[in-house]
N, C-alpha and C positions, 0 to 999 in steps of 0.2 A: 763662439760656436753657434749662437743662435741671431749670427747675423747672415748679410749676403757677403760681407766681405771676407769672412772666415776663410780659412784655408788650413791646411796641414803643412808641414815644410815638405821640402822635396825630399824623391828618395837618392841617396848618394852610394850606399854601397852595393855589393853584391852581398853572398850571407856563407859563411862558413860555418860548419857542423861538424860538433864533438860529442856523440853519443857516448854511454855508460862511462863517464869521467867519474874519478871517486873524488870525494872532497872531504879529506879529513877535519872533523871536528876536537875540541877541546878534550873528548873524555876517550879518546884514541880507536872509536867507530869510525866508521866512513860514509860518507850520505852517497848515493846513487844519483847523478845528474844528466843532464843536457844540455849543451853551452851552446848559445847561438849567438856569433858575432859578426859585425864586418869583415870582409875579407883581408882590409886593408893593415898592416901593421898600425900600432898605435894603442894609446888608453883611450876607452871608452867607457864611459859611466855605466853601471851595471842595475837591471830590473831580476829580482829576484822571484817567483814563485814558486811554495814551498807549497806540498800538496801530501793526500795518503793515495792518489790514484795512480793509474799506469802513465807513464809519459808518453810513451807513443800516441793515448787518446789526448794528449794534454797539448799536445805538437801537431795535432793533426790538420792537412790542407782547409784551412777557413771557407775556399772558395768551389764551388759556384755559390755555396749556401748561407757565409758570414754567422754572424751572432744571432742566432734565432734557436726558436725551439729544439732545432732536433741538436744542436751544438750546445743546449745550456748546461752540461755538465763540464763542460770548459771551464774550466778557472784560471789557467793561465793568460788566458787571451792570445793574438797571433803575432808570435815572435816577427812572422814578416813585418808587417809594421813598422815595430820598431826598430829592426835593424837594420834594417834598408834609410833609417834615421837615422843612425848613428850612435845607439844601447848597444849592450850584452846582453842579451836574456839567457837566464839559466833557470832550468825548470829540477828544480830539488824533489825526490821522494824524501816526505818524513822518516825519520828512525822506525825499523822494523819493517816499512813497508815497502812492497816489491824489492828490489835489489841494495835496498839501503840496511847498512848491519844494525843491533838495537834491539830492543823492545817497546812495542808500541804497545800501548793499552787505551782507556777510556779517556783519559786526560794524558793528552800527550804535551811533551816536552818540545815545544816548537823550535826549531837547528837555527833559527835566524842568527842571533847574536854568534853563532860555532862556527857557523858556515862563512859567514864574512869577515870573521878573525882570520880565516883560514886562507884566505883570499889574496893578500898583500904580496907572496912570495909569487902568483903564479905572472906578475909583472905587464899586464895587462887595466888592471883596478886604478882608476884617476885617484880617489881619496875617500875617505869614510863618509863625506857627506854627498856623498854621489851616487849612493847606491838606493834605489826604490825599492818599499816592501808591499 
């Protein structure tokens, strides 16, 4: 990264969008998502961010402004990136918050491990060590 011969890979796909997908968890809630994939049929390794904010600010167009001040409440970072590489990104609300069922409090119960048990049926997921948190 901090040479001159760095590079990124190229982008290969186009990007499909699945707004307010429910993704059932272990204790029979549903989490509130965003799934962003290639177009293309296939498994793709999957980038998870799990968040208590709105998604829509969490997905929002990176450009002309990218990662700077006025975007630093981003946490997800921008799904184009990645899946124009060839990830899943799915941008999860925590339990209770925004559209996701639950109760949230002060210490919350992070969906990781719920959400990606959940995941294997929807036949898209390459394997459990493929997935980024």
């Amino acid at each position: 990264m901090f040479s001159t011969y760095w590079q990124t890979s190229g982008r290969q796909y186009e990007i499909s969008i699945h707004r307010d997908v429910r993704i059932p968890v272990d204790d029979g809630i549903t989490l509130d998502s965003d799934i962003f994939r290639p177009d293309e049929g296939g498994k793709f390794p999957a980038i998870l961010a799990v968040h208590p904010y709105p998604k829509a600010a969490q997905s929002m167009a990176m450009i002309p402004e990218g990662n700077g001040y006025a975007r630093a409440f981003i946490e997800a970072s921008d799904f184009n990136f990645y899946v124009r590489r060839g990830y899943a990104f799915i941008i999860v609300n925590i339990r209770g918050s925004f559209g996701s069922d639950g109760f949230s409090a002060i210490s919350i119960r992070m969906p990781g491990p719920c959400s990606i048990s959940a995941r294997p049926s929807s036949g898209w997921r390459t394997s459990p060590g493929a997935t980024a948190i």
